[in-house]
C-alpha positions as CSV (number, residue, x, y, z in Angstrom):
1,X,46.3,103.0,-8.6
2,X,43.7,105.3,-10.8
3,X,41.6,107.9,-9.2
4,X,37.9,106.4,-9.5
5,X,36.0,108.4,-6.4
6,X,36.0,112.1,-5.2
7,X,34.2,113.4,-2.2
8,X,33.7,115.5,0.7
9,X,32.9,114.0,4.5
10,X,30.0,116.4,4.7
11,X,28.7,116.7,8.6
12,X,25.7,114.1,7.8
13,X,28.1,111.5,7.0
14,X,29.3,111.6,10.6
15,X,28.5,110.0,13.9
16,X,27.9,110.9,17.5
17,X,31.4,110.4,18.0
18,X,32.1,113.1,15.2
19,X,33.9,111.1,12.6
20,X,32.4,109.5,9.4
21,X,30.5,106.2,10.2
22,X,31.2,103.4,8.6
23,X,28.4,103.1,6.3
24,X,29.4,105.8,4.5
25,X,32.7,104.5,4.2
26,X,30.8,101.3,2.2
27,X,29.0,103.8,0.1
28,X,32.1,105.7,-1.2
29,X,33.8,102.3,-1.9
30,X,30.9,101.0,-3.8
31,X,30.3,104.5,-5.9
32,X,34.2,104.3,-6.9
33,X,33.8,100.8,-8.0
34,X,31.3,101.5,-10.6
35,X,34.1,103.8,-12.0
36,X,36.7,101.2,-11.9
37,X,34.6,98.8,-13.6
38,X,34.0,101.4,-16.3
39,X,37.6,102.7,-16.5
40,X,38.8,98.9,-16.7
41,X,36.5,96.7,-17.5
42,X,34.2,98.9,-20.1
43,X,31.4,97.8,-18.4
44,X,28.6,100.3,-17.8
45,X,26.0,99.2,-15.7
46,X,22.2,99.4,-16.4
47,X,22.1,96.9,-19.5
48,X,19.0,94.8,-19.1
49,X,19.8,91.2,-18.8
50,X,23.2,91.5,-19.3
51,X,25.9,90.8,-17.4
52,X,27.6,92.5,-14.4
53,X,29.0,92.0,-11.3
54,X,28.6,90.8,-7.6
55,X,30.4,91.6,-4.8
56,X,31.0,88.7,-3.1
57,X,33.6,89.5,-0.2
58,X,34.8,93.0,1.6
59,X,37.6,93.4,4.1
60,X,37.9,96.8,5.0
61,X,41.0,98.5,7.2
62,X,40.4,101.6,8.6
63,X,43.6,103.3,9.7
64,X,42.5,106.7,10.4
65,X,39.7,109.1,11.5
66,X,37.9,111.2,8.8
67,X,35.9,114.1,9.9
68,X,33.7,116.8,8.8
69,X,34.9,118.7,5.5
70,X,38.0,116.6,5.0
71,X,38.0,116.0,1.2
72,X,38.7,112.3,0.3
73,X,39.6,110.6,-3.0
74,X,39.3,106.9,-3.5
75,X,42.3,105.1,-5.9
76,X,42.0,101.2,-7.0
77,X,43.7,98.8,-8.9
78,X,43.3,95.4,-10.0
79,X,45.3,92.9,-7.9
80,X,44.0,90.1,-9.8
81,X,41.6,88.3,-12.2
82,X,40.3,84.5,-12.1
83,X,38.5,82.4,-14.7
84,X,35.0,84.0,-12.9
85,X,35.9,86.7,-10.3
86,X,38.6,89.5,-9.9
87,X,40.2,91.2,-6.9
88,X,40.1,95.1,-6.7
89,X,42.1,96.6,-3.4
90,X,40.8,100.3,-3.1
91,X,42.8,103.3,-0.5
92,X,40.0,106.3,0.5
93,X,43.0,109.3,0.8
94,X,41.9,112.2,2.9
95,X,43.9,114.4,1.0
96,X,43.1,117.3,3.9
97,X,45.3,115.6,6.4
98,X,47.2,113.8,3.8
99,X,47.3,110.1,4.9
100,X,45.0,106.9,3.8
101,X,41.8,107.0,5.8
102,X,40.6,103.1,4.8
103,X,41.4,100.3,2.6
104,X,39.7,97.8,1.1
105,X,40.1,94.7,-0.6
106,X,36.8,93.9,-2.8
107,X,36.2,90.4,-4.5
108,X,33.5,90.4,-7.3
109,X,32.1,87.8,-9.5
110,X,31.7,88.5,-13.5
111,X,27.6,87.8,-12.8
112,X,24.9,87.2,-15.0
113,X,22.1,88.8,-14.2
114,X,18.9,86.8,-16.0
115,X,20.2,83.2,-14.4
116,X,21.8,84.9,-11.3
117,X,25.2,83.4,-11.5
118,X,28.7,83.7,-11.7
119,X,30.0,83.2,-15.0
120,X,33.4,83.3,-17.4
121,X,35.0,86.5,-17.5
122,X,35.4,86.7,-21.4
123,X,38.5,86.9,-23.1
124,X,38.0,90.6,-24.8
125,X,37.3,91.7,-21.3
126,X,40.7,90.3,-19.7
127,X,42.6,91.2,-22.7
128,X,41.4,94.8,-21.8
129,X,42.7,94.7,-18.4
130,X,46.2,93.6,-18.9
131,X,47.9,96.8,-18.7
132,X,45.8,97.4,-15.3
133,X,47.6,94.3,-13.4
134,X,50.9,93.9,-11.4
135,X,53.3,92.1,-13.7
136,X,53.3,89.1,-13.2
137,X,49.8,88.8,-12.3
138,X,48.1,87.5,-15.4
139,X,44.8,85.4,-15.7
């Protein structure tokens, strides 16, 4: 997994029940997954009319309370990549109490963004992530 997300649970990312809500949970996720897609992929976003990505499913584990000034990292890797979408499963470490806080398993679709639909991941683009999958896990 590569480090793609660094943060602090700051008090206003809590709840009434004192421990980080989940939308703020989402929000980490989807900030480390522009890094990701940079680190891996090369893709940057804000290029007008050209292509990106859509998230198109989330499952999300939480295994374990994160509270006020806990410091959190988030690590992904590429489980896999299809003909038009890949699979990215992300861990949020609270590295104050030393355990994995959340998981999540993130689906996305290579997405083009004049006609608003999935399209071909292109060859340069998987060719650049082949050191980033599990052996064995090639497109």
């Amino acid at each position: 997994m590569i480090m793609v997300y660094k943060g602090v649970a700051h008090p206003w990312l809590c709840d009434v029940m004192g421990h980080m809500t989940t939308r703020h949970y989402v929000a980490m996720f989807d900030d480390a997954s522009y890094h990701f897609l940079s680190e891996v992929f090369g893709w940057a976003p804000g290029t007008a009319g050209g292509p990106g990505w859509a998230d198109v499913k989330h499952t999300i584990a939480y295994k374990d309370e994160v509270a006020a000034g806990d410091l959190l990292e988030v690590r992904g890797s590429l489980a896999k990549i299809g003909g038009k979408s890949i699979t990215v499963d992300y861990e949020l470490h609270n590295l104050t109490k030393g355990v994995v806080a959340a998981s999540l398993e993130s689906i996305s679709v290579y997405f083009d963004l004049t006609t608003r639909q999935a399209i071909t991941i292109p060859d340069a683009l998987r060719t650049r992530t082949q050191a980033f999958l599990p052996t064995g896990e090639a497109g």
